[in-house]
N, C-alpha and C positions, 0 to 999 in steps of 0.2 A: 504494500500500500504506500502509496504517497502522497503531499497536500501540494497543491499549487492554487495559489490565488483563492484562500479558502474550500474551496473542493477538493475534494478527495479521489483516486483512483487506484487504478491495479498494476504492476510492471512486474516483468517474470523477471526470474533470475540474471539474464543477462543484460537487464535494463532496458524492454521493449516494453511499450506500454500497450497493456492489453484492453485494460476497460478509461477510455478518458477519463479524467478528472470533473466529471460531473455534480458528483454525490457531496450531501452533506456530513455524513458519514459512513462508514465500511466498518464492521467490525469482524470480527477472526471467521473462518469456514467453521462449520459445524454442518455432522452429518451432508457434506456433499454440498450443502449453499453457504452463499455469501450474502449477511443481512447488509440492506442499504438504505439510506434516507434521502430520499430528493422532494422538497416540497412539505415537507414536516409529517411526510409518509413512509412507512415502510415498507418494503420487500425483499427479495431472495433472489441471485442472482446464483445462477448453477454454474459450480464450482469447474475450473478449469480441467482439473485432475479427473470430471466424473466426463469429461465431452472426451478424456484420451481413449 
């Protein structure tokens, strides 16, 4: 995860970013999703690991 310009996104390991910096927050995978807030809502973004 990373923040730019208060938003939050996703970069794999060798520093490609996967999910723009959209989000108001990203918190850790659990069970296969990633919870995320945009708009003072949340949802579940499927996890990279479960699309390989």
């Amino acid at each position: 995860m990373f923040e730019k310009n208060s938003k939050w996104g996703i970069m794999d390991i060798q520093g490609k970013i996967v999910v723009k910096p959209t989000y108001e927050r990203i918190l850790l995978e659990s069970e296969g999703m990633i919870p995320v807030k945009l708009k003072n809502k949340w949802a579940s973004l499927i996890s990279m690991e479960k699309l390989r």
